[in-house]
Backbone as JSON Lines, residues from 0, in Angstrom:
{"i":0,"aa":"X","n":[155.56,-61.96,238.47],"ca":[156.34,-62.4,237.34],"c":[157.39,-63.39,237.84]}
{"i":1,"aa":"X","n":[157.27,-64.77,237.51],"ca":[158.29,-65.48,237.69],"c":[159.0,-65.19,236.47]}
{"i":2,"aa":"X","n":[160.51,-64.86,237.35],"ca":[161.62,-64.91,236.41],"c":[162.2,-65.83,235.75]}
{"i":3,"aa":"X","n":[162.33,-66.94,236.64],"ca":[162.9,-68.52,236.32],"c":[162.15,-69.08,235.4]}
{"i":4,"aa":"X","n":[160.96,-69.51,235.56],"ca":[160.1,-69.89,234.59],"c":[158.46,-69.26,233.9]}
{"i":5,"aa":"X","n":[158.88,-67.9,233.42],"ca":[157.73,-67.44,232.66],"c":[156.67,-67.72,231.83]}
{"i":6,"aa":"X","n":[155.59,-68.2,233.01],"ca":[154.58,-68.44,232.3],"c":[152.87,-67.55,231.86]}
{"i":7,"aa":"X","n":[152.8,-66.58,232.71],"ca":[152.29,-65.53,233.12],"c":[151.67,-65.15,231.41]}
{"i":8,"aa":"X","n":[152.37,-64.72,230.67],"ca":[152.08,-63.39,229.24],"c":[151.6,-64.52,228.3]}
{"i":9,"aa":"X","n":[152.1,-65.89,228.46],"ca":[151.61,-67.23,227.15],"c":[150.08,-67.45,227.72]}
{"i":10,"aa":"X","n":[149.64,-67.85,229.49],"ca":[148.48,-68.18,229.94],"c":[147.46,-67.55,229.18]}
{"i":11,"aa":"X","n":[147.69,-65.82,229.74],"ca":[146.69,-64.64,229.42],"c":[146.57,-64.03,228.21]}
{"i":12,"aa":"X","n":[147.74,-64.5,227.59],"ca":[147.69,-63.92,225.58],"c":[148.24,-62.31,225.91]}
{"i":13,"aa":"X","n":[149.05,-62.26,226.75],"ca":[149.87,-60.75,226.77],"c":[151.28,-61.14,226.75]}
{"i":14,"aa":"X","n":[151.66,-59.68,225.71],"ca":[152.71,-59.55,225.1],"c":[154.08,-60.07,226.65]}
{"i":15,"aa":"X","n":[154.62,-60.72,225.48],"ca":[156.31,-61.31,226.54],"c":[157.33,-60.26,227.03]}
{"i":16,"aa":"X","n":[157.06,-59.32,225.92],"ca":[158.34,-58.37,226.46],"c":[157.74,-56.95,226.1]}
{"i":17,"aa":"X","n":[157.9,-55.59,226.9],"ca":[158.47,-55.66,228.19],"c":[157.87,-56.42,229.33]}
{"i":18,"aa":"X","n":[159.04,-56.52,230.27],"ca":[158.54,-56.93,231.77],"c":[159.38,-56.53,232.53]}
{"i":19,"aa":"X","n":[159.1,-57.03,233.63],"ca":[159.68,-56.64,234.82],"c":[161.11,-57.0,234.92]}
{"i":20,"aa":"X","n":[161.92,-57.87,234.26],"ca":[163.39,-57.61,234.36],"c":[163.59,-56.68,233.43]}
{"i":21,"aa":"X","n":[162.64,-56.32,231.89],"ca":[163.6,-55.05,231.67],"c":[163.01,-53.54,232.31]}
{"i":22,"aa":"X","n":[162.45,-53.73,233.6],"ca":[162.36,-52.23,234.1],"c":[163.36,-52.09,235.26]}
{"i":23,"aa":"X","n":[163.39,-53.39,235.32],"ca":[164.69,-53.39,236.53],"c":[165.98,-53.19,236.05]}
{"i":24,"aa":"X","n":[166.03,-53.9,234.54],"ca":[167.3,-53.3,233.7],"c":[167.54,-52.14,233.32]}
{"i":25,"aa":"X","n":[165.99,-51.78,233.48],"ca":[166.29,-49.89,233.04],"c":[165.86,-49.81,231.2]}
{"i":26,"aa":"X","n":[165.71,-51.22,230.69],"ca":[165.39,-51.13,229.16],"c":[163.62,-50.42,229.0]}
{"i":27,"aa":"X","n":[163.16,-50.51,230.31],"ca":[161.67,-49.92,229.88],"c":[161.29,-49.32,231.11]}
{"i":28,"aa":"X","n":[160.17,-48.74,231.06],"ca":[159.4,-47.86,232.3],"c":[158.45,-49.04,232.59]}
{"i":29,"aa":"X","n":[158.14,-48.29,234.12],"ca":[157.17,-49.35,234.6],"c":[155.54,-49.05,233.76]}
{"i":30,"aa":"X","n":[155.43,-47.79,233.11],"ca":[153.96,-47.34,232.51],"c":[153.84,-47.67,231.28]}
{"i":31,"aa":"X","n":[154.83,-48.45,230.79],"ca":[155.37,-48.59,229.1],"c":[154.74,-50.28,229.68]}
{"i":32,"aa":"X","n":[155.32,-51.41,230.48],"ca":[155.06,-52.75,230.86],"c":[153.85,-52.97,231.62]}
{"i":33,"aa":"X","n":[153.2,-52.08,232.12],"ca":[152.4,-52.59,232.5],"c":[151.01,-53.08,231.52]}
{"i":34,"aa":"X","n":[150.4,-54.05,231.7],"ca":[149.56,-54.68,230.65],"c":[148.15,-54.72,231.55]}
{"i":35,"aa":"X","n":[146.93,-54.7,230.68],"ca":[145.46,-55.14,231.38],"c":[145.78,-56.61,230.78]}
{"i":36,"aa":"X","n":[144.82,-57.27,232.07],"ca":[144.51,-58.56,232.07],"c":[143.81,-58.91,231.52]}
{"i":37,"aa":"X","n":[143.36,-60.36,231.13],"ca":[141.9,-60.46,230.61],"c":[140.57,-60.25,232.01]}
{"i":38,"aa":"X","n":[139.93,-59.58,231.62],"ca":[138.4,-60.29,232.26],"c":[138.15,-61.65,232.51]}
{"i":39,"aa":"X","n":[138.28,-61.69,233.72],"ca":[138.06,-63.35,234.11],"c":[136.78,-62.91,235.51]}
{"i":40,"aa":"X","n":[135.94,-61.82,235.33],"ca":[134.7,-61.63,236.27],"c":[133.59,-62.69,236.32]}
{"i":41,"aa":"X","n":[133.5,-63.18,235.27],"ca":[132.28,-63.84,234.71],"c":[130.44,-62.6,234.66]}
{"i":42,"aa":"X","n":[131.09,-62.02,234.1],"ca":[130.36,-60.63,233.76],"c":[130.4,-59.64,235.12]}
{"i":43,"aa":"X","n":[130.86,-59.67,236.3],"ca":[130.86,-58.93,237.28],"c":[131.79,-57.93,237.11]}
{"i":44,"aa":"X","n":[131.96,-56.51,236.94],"ca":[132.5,-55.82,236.2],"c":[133.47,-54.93,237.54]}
{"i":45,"aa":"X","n":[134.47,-55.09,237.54],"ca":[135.66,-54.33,238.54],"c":[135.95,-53.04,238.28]}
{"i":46,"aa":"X","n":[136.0,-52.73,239.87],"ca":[136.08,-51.09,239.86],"c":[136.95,-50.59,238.86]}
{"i":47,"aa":"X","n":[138.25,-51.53,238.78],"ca":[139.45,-51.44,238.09],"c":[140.23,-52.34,237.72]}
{"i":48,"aa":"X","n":[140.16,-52.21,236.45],"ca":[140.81,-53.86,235.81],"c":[142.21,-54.24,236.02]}
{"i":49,"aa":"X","n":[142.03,-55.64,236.09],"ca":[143.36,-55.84,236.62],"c":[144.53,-55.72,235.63]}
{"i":50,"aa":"X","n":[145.67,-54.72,236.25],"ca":[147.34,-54.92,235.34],"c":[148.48,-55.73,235.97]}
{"i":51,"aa":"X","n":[148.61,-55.92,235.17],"ca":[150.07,-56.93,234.93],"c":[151.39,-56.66,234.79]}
{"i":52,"aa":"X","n":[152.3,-57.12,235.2],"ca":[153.86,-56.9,234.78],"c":[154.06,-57.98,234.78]}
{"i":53,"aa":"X","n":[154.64,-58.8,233.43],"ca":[154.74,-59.96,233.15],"c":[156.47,-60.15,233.37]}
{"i":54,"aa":"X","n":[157.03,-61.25,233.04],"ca":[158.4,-61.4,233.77],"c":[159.4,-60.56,232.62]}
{"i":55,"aa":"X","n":[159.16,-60.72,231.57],"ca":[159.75,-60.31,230.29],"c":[160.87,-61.22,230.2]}
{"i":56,"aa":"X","n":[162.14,-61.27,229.41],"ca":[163.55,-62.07,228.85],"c":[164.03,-62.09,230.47]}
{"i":57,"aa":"X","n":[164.39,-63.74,230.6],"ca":[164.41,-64.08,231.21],"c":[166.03,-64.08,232.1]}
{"i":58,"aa":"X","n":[166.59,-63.24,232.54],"ca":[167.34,-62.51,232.78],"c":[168.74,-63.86,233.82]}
{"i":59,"aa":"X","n":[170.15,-63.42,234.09],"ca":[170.93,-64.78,234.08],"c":[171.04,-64.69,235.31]}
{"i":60,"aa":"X","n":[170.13,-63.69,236.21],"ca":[170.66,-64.04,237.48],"c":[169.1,-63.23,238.36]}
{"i":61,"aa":"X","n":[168.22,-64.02,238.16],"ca":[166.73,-63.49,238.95],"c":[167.11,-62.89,239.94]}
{"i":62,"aa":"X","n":[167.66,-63.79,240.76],"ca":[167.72,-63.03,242.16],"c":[168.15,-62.1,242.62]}
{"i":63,"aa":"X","n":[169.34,-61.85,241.61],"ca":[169.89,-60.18,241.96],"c":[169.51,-59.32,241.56]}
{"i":64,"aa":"X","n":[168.87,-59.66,240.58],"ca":[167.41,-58.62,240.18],"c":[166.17,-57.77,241.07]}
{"i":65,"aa":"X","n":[166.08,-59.46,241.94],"ca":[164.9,-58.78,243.02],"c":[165.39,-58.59,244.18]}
{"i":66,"aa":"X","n":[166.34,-59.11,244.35],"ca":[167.24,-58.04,245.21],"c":[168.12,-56.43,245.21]}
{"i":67,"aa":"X","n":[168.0,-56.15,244.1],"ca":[168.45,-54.82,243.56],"c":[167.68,-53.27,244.49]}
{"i":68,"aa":"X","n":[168.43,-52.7,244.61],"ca":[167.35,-51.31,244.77],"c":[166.48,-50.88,243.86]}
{"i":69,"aa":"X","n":[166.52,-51.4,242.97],"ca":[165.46,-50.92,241.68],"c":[164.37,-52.09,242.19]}
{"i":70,"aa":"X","n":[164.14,-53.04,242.39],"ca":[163.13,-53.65,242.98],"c":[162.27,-52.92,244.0]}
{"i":71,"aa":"X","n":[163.51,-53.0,244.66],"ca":[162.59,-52.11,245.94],"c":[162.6,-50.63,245.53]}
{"i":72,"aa":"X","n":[162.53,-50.28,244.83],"ca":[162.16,-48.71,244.29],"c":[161.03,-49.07,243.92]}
{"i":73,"aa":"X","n":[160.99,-50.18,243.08],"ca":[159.85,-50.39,242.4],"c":[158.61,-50.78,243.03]}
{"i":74,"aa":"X","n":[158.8,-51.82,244.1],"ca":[157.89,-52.17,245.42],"c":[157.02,-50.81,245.49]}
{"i":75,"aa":"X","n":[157.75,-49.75,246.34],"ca":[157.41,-48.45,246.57],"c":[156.44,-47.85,245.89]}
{"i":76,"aa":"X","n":[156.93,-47.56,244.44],"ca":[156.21,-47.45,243.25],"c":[154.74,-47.94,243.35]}
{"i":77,"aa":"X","n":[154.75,-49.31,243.02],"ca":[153.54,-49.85,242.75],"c":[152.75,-49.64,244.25]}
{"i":78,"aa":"X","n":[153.07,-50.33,245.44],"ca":[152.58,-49.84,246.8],"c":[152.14,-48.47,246.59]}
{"i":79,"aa":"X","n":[152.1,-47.5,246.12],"ca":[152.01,-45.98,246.02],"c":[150.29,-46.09,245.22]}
{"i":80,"aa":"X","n":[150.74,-46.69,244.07],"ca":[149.86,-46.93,243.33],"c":[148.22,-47.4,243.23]}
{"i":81,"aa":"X","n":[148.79,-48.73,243.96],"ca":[147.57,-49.62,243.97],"c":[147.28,-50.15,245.42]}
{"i":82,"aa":"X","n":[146.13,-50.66,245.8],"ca":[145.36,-51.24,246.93],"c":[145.86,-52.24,247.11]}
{"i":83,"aa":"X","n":[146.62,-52.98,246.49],"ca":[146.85,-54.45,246.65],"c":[147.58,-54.59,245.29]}
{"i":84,"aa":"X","n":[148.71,-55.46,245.88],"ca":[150.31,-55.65,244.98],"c":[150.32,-57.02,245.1]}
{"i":85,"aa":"X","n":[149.92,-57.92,244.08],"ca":[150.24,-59.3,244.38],"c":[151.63,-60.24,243.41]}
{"i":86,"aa":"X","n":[152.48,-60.77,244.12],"ca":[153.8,-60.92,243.29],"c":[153.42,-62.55,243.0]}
{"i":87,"aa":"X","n":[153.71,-62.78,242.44],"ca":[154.35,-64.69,241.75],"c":[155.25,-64.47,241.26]}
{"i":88,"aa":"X","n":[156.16,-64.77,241.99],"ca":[157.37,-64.63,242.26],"c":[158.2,-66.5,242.28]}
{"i":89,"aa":"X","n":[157.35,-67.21,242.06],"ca":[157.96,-68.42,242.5],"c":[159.17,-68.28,243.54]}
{"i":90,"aa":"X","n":[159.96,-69.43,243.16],"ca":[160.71,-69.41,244.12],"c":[162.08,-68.68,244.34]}
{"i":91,"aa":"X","n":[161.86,-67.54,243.32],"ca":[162.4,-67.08,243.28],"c":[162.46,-65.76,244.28]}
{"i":92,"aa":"X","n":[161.43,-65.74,244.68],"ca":[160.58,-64.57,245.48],"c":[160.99,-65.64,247.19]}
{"i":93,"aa":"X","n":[160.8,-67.08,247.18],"ca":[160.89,-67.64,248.05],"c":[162.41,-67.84,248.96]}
{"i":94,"aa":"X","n":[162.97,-68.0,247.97],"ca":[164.58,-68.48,248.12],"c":[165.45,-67.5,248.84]}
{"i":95,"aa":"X","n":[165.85,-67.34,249.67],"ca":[166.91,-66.61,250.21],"c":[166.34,-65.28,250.61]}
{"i":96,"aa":"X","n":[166.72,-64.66,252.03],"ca":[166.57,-62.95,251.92],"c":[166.5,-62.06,251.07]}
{"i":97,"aa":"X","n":[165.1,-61.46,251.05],"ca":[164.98,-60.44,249.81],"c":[164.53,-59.12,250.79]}
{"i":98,"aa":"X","n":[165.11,-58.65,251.64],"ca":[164.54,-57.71,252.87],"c":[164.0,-56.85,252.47]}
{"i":99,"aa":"X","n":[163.94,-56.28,250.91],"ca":[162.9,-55.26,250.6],"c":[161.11,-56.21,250.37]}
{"i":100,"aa":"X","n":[161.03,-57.23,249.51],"ca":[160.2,-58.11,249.55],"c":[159.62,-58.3,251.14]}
{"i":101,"aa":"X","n":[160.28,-58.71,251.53],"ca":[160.15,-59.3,253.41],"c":[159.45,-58.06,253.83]}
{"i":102,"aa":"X","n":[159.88,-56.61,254.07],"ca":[159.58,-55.03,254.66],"c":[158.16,-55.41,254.12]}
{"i":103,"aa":"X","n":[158.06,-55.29,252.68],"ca":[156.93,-54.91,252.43],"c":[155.6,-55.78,252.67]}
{"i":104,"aa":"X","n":[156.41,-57.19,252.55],"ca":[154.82,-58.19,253.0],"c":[155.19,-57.59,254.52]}
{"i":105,"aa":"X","n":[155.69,-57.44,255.62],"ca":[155.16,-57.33,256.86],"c":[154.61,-55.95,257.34]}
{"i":106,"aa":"X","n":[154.3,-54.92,256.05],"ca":[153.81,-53.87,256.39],"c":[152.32,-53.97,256.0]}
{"i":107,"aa":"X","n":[152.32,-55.09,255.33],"ca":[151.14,-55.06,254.93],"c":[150.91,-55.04,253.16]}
{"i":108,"aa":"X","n":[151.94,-54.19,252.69],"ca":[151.72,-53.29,251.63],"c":[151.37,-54.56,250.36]}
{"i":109,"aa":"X","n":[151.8,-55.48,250.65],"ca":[151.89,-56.81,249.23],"c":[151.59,-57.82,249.96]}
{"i":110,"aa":"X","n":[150.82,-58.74,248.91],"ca":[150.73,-60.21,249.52],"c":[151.09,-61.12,248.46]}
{"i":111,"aa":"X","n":[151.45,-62.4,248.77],"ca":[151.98,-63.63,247.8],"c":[150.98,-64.42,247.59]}
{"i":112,"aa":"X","n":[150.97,-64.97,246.83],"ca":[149.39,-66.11,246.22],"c":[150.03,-67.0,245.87]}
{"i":113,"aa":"X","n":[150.28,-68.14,246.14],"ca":[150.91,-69.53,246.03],"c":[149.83,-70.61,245.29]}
């Protein structure tokens, strides 16, 4: 979910809000935001369809957002969850020390797709 510029929920035709700044705000659960994707297999059918956390209202200060302990609670969370955690994060994900972000790509647990 880019925070800065949300484009993610308009691409795929899923709902704008909730997202991931309001679970970090605490306005929603992460099981309430999470969304299925479309099918983009071309009939090849996945073990498990892909979900989403879209960026939701676009919040006045991203970065302290994903810098928060609720981020990295949330990291945890989803890492717990799933096989593979992929963020678009723009540059917002890019910009400055995010050492819970950083932990978790060098454990392995998440990767970035640029």
């Amino acid at each position: 979910a880019d925070l800065r510029r949300p484009a993610l929920a308009a691409a795929e035709g899923l709902q704008r809000v909730p997202g991931l700044a309001e679970v970090l705000t605490g306005q929603s659960t992460l099981d309430v935001t999470l969304q299925q994707a479309a099918d983009h297999s071309n009939g090849e059918r996945a073990a498990r369809p892909l979900e989403v956390i879209v960026a939701g209202d676009a919040p006045s200060d991203p970065v302290e957002l994903l810098e928060s302990t609720k981020m990295a609670t949330l990291l945890g969370e989803l890492s717990g969850r799933y096989d593979l955690v992929v963020i678009d994060g723009g540059r917002a994900v890019a910009d400055g020390p995010k050492e819970e972000v950083l932990q978790a790509l060098k454990e392995g647990r998440i990767r970035t797709v640029r």
